[in-house]
N, C-alpha and C positions, 0 to 999 in steps of 0.2 A: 851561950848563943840563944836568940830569942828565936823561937816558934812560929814561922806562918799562920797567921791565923786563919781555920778553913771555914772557907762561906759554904754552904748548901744551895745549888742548883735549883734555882725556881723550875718547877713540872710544867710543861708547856699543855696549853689549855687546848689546844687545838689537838695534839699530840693524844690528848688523855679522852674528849670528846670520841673522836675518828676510834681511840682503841675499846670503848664503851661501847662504839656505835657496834664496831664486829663482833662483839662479844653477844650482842643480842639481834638484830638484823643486818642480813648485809645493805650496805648502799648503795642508792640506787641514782643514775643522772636525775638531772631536772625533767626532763622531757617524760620519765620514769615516774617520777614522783607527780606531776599535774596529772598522768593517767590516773595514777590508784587515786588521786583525792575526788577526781571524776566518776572512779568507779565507787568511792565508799557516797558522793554526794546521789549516786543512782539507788546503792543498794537501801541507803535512806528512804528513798521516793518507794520503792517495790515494797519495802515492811509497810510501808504505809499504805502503798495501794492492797497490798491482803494480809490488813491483820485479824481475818478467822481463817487462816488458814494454816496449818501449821508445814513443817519443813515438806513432808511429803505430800501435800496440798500444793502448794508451791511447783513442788517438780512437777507432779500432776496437769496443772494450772500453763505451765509452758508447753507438755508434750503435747496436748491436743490441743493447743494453739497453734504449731507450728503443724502436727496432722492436717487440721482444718485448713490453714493453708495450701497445705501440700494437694488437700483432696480439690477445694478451688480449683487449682492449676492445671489439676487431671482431667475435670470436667469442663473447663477451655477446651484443652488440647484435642478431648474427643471432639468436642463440638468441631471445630476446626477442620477437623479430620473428615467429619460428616458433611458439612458444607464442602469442602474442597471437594467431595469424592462426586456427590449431587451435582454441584456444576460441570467439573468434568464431563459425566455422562452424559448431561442434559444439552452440552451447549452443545458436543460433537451432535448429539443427535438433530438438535435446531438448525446448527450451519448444515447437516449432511441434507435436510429436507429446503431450509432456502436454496442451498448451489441444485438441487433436480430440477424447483421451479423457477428458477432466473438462468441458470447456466453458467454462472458466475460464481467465483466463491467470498463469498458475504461474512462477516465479523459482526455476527448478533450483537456485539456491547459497543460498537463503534456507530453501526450504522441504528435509524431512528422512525419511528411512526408520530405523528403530530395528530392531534383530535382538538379539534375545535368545539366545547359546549357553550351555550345559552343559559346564562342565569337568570331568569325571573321570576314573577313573585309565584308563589306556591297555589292561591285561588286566585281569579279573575272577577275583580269586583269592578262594579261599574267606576268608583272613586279612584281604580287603579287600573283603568283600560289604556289610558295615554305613558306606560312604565316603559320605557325601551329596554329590552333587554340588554343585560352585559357580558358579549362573547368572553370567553377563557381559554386559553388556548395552553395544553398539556405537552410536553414532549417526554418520549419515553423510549430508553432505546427497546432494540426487539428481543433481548434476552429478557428486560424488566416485562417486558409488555407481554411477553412468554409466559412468567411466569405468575401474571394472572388467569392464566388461560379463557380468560373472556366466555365464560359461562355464563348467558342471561346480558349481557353487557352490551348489545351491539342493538337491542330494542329493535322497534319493528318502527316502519316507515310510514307517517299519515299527515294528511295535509294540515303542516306547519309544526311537523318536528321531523326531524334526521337521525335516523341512528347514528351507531356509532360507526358503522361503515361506510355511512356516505358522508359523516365528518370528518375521515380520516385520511390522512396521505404518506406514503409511505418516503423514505431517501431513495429506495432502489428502486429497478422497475418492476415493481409486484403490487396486483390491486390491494385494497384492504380487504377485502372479501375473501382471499383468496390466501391471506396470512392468516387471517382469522380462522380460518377452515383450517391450515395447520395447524395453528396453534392447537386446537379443541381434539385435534387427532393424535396429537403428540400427548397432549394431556398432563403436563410436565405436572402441574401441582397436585393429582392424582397421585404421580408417581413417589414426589416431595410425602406423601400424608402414608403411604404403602411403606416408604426405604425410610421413614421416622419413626413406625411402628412397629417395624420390625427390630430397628437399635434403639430402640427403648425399650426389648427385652430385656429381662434382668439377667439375662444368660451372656447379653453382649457387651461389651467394654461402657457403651456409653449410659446403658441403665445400670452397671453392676457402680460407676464410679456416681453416677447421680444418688442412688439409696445411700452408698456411703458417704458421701454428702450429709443428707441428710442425717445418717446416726449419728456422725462427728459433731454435727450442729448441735444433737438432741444432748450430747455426752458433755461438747464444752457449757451448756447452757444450765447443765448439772453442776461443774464445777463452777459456774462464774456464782450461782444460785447461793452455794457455800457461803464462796464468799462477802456475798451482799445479803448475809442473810436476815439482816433489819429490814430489808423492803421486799425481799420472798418469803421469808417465814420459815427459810429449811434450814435447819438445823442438823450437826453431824449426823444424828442419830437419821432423818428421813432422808438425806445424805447417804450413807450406806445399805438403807434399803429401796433404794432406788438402783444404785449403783448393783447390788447382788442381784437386782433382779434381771440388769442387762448382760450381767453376765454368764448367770445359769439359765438365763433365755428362760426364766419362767416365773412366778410370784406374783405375776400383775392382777389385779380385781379390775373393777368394773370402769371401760374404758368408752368414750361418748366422741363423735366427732361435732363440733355446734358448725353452723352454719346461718348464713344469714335469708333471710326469706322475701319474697317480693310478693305480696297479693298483686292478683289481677293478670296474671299469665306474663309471658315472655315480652319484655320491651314496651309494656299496656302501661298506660298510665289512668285510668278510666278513676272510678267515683264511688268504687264496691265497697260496703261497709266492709270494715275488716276488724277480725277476730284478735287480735292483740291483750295480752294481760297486762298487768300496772310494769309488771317490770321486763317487758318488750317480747316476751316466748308465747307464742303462738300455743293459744290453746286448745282452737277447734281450723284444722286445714282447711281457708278458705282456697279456693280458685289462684295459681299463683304456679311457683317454682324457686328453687333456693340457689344460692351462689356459693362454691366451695372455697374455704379459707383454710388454712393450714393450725386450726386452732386444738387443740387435743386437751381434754380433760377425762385424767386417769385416776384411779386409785392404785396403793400396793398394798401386798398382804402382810399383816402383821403391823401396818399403820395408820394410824387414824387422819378423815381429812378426803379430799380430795386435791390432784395436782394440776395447773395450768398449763400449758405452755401453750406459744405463739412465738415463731419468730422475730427479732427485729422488736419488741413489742415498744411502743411510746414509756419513756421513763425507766427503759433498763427493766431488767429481771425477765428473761423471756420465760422462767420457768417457774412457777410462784405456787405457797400450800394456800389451801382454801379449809372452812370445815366441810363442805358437800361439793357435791357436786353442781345444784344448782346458783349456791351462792358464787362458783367460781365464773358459769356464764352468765350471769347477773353483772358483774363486775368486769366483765368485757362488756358487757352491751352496754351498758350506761358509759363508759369511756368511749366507746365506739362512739356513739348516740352526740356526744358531745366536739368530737371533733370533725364529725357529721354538719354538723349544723354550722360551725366554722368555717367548714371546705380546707379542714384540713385534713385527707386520709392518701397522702402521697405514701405512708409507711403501710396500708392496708391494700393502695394497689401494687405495691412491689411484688407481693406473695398471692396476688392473685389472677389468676388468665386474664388473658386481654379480651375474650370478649364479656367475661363477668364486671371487671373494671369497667370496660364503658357503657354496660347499661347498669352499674350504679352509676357512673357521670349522670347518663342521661335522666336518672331520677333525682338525682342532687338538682343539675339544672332546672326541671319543672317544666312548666310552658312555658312556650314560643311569645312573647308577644310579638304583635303586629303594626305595622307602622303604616303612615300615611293615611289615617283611618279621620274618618270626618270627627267632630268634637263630640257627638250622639255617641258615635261607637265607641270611642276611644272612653266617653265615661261610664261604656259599660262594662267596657274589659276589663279598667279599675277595678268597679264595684266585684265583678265573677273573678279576678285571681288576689282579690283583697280577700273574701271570702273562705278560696278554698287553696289558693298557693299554699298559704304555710304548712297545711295537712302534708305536701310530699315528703317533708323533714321528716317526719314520723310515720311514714308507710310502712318503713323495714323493720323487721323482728326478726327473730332466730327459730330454729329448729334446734334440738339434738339430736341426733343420731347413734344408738348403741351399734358398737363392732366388736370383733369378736378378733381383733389383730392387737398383736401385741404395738405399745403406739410406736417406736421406730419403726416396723413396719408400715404401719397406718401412714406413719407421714412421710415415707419412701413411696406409698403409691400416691400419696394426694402430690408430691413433687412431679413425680410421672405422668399423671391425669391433667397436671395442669401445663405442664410443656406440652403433649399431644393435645390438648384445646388452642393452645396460643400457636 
């Protein structure tokens, strides 16, 4: 009898794959799998965005990123908090004084005062006697209008100008004289610069969450420094003694706040020779006053150098080594100086009060010229700000100023000093 002969069963490819597959990961859907390639094409991008960083650098590098978020959103909330609480009382107290004087009960942000001003030209020269003036006409409701409290603002009365009380008219039946007079008794923006000075204590929520604000700033701008550390210069080692010293709250050397300087007093633009060195620091104090910026240059103990920092600063690294002290305000002010003359310092007025930002506007801008001027004048006004215009570019210089706070303190109060100015 002859033998079947036996064939051997081809291993099914699929069968052998699939059992390969469980033997080393399990499988996963499709929908599964475009995630992970998603997340390995991320984790790509992240080694590359910090390669001086190593794994605990890394974790580092997210916690106080997601902190500094977190503190952002505190320091909304209070604001929020603070403003809600200010209007609240303010407006009860505005409507309870219009309902005594009208008899009626009145809705400060509903209802409106209208003031009519006269624009014209600034001198009266014989070449500009025939100029008609160009009325303008403002409307405002009486919470807004409240809340400048009209100090100095309503000017006095003489033949051929109007205050602002005989400009004005109100929606209800109440004179302007007689709103104004509340307003200035109620004294709301008084009371606004009182209830903001007191929660800008560092004892109340809204100063306690603003300073930490700022140390989160100062801590992420430490690690971001790490990382970028081809265009800061810090390196693990001034890395960790930076970091020790915000920890044991102690170590720091010699700590400078620089500032910028204005010869010729408050908002003067005058022609006073000024004491300036080749590389912009004031060497002998003339006549003048300085403008606060959030700039800090520190030393630590145990490392050589001095260190930058500025918020925000043009070109990344807010936090940069220097060898001294002076070369590191050198090198703000010459990048300062330069984006100066550009009219580009949108990044210098974000960190600085508003009324310091706009009397550097008003020195960026320079003089007024004047129009309408006969062909005599006008080529002499050429000739005088041909002359002496371009000198306003270069009025400003710095101070420094030694302190004696360690700098996240230093720049928890310069954060505070300059919301209480704005």
């Amino acid at each position: 009898m002859i033998e079947p002969v036996a064939t051997q069963q081809q291993a099914d490819p699929l069968a052998a794959f699939m059992m390969e597959q469980r033997a080393g990961l399990p499988l996963v859907a499709g929908d599964e799998w475009a995630t992970l390639q998603t997340v390995d094409a991320l984790q790509e991008k992240f080694a590359a965005f910090m390669p001086g960083l190593d794994d605990d650098g890394q974790r580092e590098y997210v916690r106080l990123q997601r902190a500094l978020i977190e503190a952002q959103v505190e320091v909304e909330r209070n604001i929020r908090q603070f403003v809600t609480q200010f209007e609240r009382q303010s407006l009860e107290r505005l409507r309870t004084g219009l309902n005594d004087l009208t008899g009626q009960v009145v809705d400060p942000k509903t209802q409106h005062i209208t003031t009519t001003y006269s624009y014209g030209p600034r001198r009266h020269r014989r070449d500009l006697a025939d100029r008609i003036n160009e009325p303008r006409v403002v409307r405002l409701s009486l919470w807004d209008a409240a809340c400048m409290n009209y100090d100095g603002l309503t000017g006095w009365d003489y033949p051929g100008h109007d205050g602002v009380a005989t400009s004005s008219r109100l929606s209800i039946d109440l004179s302007p004289e007689d709103f104004i007079a509340l307003v200035r008794a109620l004294n709301l923006g008084g009371q606004l610069r009182t209830l903001l000075d007191d929660n800008l204590d560092k004892a109340k929520p809204l100063g306690q969450a603003i300073v930490r604000l700022g140390r989160l700033e100062f801590e992420f701008a430490l690690i971001e420094a790490l990382r970028d550390s081809n265009t800061t210069r810090v390196d693990r080692e001034k890395y960790r003694a930076i970091k020790q010293a915000l920890e044991q709250q102690e170590g720091w050397g010699h700590c400078e706040e620089m500032q910028l300087f204005i010869p010729d007093g408050k908002d003067n633009i005058g022609w006073v020779p000024q004491f300036i060195g080749n590389t912009g620091q004031i060497l002998s104090r003339p006549p003048g006053d300085s403008l606060n910026i959030p700039h800090l240059v520190f030393s630590v103990d145990g490392c050589k150098g001095a260190f930058s920092y500025f918020p925000r600063r043009p070109g990344g690294g807010d936090l940069r080594h220097f060898d001294n002290h002076r070369e590191a305000c050198q090198e703000f002010y010459v990048a300062f100086s330069a984006f100066y003359r550009q009219g580009r310092v949108a990044w210098l007025y974000a960190v600085m009060s508003q009324p310091d930002s706009a009397r550097l506007t008003r020195l960026r801008q320079g003089a007024t010229r004047e129009t309408g001027l006969n062909p005599f004048a006008e080529a002499l006004q050429d000739l005088f700000l041909g002359l002496f215009e371009p000198r306003l570019e270069d009025r400003t210089g710095y101070t420094r100023r030694v302190v004696t706070k360690a700098p996240p303190v230093s720049l928890g109060d310069l954060h505070l000093a300059r919301i209480r100015a704005t």
